[in-house]
N, CA, C and O of each residue as an XYZ file, in Angstrom:
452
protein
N     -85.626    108.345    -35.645
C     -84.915    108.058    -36.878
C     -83.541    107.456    -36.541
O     -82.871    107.954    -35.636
N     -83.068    106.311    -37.303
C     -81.707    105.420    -36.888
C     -80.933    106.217    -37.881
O     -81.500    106.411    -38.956
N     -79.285    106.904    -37.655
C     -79.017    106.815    -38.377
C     -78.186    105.837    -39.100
O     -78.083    104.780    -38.477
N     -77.472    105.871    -40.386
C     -77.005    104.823    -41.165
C     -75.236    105.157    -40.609
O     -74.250    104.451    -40.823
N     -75.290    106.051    -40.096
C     -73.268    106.013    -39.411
C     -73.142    104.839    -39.010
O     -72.828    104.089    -39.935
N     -73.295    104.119    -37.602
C     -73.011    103.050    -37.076
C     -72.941    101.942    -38.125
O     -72.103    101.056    -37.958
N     -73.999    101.901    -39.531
C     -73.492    100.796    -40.280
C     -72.379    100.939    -40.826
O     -71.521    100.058    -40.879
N     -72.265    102.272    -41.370
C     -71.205    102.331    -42.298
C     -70.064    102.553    -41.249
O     -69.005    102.507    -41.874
N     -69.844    102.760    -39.998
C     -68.852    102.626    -39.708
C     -68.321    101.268    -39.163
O     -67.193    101.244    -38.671
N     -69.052    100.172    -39.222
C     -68.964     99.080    -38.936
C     -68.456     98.231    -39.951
O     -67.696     97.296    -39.699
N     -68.920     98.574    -41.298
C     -68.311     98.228    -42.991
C     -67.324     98.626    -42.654
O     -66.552     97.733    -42.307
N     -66.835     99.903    -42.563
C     -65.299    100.494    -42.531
C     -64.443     99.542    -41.728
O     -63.386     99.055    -42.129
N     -65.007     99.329    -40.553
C     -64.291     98.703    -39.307
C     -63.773     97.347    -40.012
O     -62.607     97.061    -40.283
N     -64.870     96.632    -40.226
C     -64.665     95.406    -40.515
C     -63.886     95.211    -42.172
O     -63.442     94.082    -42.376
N     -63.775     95.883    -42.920
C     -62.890     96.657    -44.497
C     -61.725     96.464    -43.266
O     -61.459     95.304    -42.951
N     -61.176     97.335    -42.716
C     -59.728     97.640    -42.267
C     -59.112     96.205    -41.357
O     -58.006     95.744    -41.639
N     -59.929     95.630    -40.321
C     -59.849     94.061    -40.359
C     -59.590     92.946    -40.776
O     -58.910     92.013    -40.349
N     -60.538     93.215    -42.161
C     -59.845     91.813    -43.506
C     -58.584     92.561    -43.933
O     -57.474     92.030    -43.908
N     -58.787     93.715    -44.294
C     -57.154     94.349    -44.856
C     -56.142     93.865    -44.117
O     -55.214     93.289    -44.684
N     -56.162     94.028    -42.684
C     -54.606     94.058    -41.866
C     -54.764     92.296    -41.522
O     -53.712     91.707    -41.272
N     -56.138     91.448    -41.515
C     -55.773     90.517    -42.030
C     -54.983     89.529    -43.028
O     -54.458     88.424    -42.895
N     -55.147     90.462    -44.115
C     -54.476     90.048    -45.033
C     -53.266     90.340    -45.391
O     -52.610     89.738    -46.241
N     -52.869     91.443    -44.642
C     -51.550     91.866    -44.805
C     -50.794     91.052    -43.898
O     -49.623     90.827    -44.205
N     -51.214     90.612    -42.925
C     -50.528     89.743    -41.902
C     -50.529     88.500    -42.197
O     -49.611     87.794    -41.780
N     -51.734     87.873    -43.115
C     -51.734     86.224    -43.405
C     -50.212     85.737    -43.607
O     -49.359     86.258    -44.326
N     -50.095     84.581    -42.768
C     -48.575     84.158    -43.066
C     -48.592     82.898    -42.202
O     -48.920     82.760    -41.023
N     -47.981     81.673    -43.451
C     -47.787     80.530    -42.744
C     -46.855     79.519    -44.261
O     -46.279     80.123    -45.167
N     -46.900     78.590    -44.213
C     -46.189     77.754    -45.166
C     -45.898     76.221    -44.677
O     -46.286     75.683    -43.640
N     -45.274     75.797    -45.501
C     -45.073     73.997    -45.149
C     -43.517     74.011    -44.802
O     -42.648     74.486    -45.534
N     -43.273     73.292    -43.316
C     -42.329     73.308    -42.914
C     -41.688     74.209    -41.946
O     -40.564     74.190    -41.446
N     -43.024     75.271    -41.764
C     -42.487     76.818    -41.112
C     -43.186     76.823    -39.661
O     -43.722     75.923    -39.013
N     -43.055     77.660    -39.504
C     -43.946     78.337    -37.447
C     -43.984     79.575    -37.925
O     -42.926     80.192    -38.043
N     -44.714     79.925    -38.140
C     -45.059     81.994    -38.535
C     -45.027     82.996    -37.228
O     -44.874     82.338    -36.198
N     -45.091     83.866    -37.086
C     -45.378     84.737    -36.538
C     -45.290     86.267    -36.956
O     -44.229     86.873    -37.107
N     -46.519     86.785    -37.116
C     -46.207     88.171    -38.471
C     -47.514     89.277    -37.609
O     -48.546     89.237    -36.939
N     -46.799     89.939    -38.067
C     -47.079     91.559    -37.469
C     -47.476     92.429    -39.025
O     -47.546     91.795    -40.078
N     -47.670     93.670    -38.977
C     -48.137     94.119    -40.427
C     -46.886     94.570    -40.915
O     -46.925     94.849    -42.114
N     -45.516     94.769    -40.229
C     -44.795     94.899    -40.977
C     -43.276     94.180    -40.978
O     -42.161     94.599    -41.288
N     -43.745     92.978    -40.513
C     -42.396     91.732    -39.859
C     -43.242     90.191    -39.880
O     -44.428     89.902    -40.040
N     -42.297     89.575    -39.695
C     -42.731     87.894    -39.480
C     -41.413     87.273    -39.347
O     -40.398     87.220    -40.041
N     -41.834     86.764    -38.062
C     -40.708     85.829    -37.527
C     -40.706     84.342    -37.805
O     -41.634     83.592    -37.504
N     -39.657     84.000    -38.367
C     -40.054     82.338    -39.633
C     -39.273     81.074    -38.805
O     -38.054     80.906    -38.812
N     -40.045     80.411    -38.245
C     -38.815     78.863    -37.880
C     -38.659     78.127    -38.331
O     -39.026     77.121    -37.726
N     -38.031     77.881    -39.692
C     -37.946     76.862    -40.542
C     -37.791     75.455    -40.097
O     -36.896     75.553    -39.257
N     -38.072     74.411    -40.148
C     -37.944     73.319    -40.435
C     -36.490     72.695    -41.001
O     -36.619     72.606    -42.222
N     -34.978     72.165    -40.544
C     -33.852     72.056    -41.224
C     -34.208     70.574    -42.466
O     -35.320     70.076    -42.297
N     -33.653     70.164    -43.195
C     -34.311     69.201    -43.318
C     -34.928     68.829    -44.799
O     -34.605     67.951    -45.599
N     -36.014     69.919    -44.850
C     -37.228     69.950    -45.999
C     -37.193     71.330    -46.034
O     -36.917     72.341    -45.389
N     -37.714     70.788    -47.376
C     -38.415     71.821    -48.479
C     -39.577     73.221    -47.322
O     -40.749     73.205    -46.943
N     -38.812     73.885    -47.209
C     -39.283     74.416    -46.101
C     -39.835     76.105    -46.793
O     -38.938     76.922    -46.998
N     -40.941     76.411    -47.029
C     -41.339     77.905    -47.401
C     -42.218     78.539    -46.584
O     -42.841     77.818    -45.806
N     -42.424     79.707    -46.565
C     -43.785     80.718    -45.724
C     -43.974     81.698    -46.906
O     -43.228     82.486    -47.489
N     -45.142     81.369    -47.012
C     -45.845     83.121    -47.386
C     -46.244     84.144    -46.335
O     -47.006     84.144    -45.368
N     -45.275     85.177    -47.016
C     -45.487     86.100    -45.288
C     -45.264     87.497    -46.465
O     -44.686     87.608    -47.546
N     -45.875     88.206    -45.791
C     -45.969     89.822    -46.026
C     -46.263     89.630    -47.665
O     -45.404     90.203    -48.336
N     -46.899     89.208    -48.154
C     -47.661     89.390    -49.324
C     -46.194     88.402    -50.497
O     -45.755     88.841    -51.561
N     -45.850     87.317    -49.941
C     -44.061     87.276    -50.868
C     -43.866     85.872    -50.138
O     -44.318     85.497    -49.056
N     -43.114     85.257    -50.993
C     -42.779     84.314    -50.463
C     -41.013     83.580    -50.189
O     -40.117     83.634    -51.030
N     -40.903     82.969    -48.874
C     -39.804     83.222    -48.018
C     -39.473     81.598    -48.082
O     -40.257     80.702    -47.767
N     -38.332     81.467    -48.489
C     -37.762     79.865    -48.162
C     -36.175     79.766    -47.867
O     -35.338     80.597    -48.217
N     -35.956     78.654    -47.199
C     -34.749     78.566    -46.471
C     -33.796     77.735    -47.495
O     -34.010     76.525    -47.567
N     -32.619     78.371    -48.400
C     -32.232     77.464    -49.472
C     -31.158     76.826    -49.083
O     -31.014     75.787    -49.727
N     -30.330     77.011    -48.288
C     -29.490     76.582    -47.578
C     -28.795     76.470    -45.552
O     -29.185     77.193    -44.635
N     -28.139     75.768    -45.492
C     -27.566     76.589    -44.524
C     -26.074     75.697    -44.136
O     -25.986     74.483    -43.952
N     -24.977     76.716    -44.084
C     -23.646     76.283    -43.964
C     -22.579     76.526    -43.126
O     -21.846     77.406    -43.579
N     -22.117     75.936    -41.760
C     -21.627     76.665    -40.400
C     -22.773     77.670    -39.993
O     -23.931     77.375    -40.289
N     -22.540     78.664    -39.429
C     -23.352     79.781    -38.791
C     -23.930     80.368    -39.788
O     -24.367     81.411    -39.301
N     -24.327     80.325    -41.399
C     -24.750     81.054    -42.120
C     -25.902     80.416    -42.731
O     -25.767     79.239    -43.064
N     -27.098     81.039    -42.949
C     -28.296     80.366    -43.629
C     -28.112     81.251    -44.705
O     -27.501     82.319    -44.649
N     -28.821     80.625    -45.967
C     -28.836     81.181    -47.115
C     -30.749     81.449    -47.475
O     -31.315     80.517    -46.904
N     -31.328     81.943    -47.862
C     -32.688     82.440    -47.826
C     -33.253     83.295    -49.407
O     -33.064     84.246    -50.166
N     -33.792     82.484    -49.220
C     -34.472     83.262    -50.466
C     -36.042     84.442    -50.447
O     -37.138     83.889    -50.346
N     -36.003     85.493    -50.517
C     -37.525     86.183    -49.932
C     -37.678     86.889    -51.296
O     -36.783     87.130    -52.106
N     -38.702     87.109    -51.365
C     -39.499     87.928    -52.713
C     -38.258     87.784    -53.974
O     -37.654     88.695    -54.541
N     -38.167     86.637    -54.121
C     -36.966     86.689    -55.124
C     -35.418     86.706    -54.837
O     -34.688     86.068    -55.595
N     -35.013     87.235    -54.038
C     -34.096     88.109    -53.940
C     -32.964     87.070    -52.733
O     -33.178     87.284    -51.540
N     -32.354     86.500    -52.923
C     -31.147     85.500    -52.468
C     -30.062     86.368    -51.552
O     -29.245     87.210    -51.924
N     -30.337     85.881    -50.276
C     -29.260     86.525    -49.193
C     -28.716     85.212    -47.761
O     -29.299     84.462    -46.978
N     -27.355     85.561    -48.081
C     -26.596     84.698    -46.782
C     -26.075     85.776    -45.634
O     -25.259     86.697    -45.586
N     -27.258     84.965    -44.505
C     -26.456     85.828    -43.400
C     -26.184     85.034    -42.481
O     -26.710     83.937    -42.295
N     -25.077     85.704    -41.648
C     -24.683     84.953    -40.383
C     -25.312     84.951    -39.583
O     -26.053     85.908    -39.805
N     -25.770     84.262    -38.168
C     -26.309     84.274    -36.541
C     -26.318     85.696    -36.264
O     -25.274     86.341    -36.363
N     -27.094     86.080    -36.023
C     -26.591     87.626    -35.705
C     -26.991     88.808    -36.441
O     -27.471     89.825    -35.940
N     -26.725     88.569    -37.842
C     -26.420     89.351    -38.494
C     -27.507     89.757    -39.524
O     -28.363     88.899    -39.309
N     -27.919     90.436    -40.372
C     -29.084     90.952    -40.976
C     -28.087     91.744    -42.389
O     -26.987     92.291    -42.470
N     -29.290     91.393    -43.409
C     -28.796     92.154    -44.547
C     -30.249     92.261    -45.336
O     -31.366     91.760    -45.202
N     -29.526     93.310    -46.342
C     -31.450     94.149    -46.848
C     -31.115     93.164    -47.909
O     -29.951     92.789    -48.048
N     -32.331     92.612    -48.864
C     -32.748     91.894    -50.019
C     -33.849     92.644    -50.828
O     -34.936     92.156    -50.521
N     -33.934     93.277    -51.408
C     -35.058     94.119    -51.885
C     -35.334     95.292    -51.233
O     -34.740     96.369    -51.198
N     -36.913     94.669    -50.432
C     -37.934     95.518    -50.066
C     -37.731     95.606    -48.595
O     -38.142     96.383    -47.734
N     -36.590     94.044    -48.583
C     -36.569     93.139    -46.765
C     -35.384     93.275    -46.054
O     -34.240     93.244    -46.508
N     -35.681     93.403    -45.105
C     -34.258     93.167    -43.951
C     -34.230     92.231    -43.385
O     -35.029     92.037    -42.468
N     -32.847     90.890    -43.909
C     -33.130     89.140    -43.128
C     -32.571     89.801    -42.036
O     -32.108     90.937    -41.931
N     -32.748     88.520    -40.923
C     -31.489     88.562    -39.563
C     -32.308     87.060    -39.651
O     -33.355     86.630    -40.134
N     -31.216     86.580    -38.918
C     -30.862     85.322    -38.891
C     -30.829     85.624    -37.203
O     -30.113     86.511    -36.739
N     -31.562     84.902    -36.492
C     -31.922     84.749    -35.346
C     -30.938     83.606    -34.150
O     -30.449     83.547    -33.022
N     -31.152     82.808    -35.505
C     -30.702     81.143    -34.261
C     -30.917     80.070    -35.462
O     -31.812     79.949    -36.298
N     -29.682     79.312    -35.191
C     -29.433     78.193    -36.196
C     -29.015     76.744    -35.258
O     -27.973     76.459    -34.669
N     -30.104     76.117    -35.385
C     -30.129     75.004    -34.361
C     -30.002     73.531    -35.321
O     -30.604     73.541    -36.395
N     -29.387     72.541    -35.017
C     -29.673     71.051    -35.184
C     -31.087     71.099    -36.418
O     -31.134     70.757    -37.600
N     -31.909     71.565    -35.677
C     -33.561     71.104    -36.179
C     -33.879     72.192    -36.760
O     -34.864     71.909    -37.441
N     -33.497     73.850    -36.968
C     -34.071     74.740    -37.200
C     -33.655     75.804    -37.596
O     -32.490     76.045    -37.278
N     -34.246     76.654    -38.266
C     -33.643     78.263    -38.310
C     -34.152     79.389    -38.273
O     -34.563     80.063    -39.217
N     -34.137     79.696    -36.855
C     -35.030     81.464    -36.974
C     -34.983     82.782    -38.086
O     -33.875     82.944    -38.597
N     -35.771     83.480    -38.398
C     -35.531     84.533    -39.197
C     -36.019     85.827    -39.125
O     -36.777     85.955    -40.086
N     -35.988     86.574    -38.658
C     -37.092     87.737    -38.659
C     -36.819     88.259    -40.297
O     -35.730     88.447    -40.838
N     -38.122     88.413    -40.845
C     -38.113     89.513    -42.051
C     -38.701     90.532    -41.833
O     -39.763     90.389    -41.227
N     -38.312     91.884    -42.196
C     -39.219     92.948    -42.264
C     -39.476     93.970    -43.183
O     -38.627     94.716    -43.671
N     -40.315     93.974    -43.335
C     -40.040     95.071    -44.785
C     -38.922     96.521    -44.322
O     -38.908     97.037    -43.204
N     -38.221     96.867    -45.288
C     -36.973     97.631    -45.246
C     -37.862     98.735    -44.704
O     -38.989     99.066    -45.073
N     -36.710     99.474    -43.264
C     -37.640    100.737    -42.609
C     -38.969    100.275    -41.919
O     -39.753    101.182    -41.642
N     -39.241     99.320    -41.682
C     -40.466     98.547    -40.921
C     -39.901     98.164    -39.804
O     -38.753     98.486    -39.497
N     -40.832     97.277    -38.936
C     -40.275     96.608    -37.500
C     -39.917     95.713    -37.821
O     -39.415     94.926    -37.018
């Protein structure tokens, strides 16, 4: 007699897969993604119309002026310096690196990595 565990634990398996798939899906026009289930590291594009959908929300670069980028994530409008990180909601920006061509970002959900 086969039992039916191995299927159903294979449904389960593959259920928790698409989930943390989907919690991780993250990319946009103008961007370089890199996302974890509870972070994504964003390289904007300077330039253009530059957005990512990352962590279920969507992340765009609205400005940037001397050492400070201005960012918009799940709504919520924050300027930070090189260096420096501030909460917006749910998120914690940091501003990574502000280059000629580009602008790093880590987001993470607040209390996340």
């Amino acid at each position: 007699m086969v039992s039916p565990h191995p299927l159903r634990l294979s449904g389960a398996a593959l259920g928790a897969g698409l989930l943390i798939a989907g919690l991780t899906g993250c990319g946009g026009s103008g961007t370089d993604t890199q996302c974890s289930t509870t972070s994504c590291t964003v390289t904007f594009d300077r330039g253009v119309d530059a957005e990512a959908s990352i962590l279920g929300v969507s992340a765009e670069l609205v400005r940037v002026r001397d050492q400070q980028a201005t960012l918009r994530v799940a709504g919520q409008t924050v300027t930070v310096p090189v260096g420096g990180s501030k909460q917006g909601g749910d998120f914690t920006v940091a501003v990574r690196e502000i280059t000629a061509d580009s602008v790093v970002v880590k987001v993470a959900l607040a209390g996340g990595g």
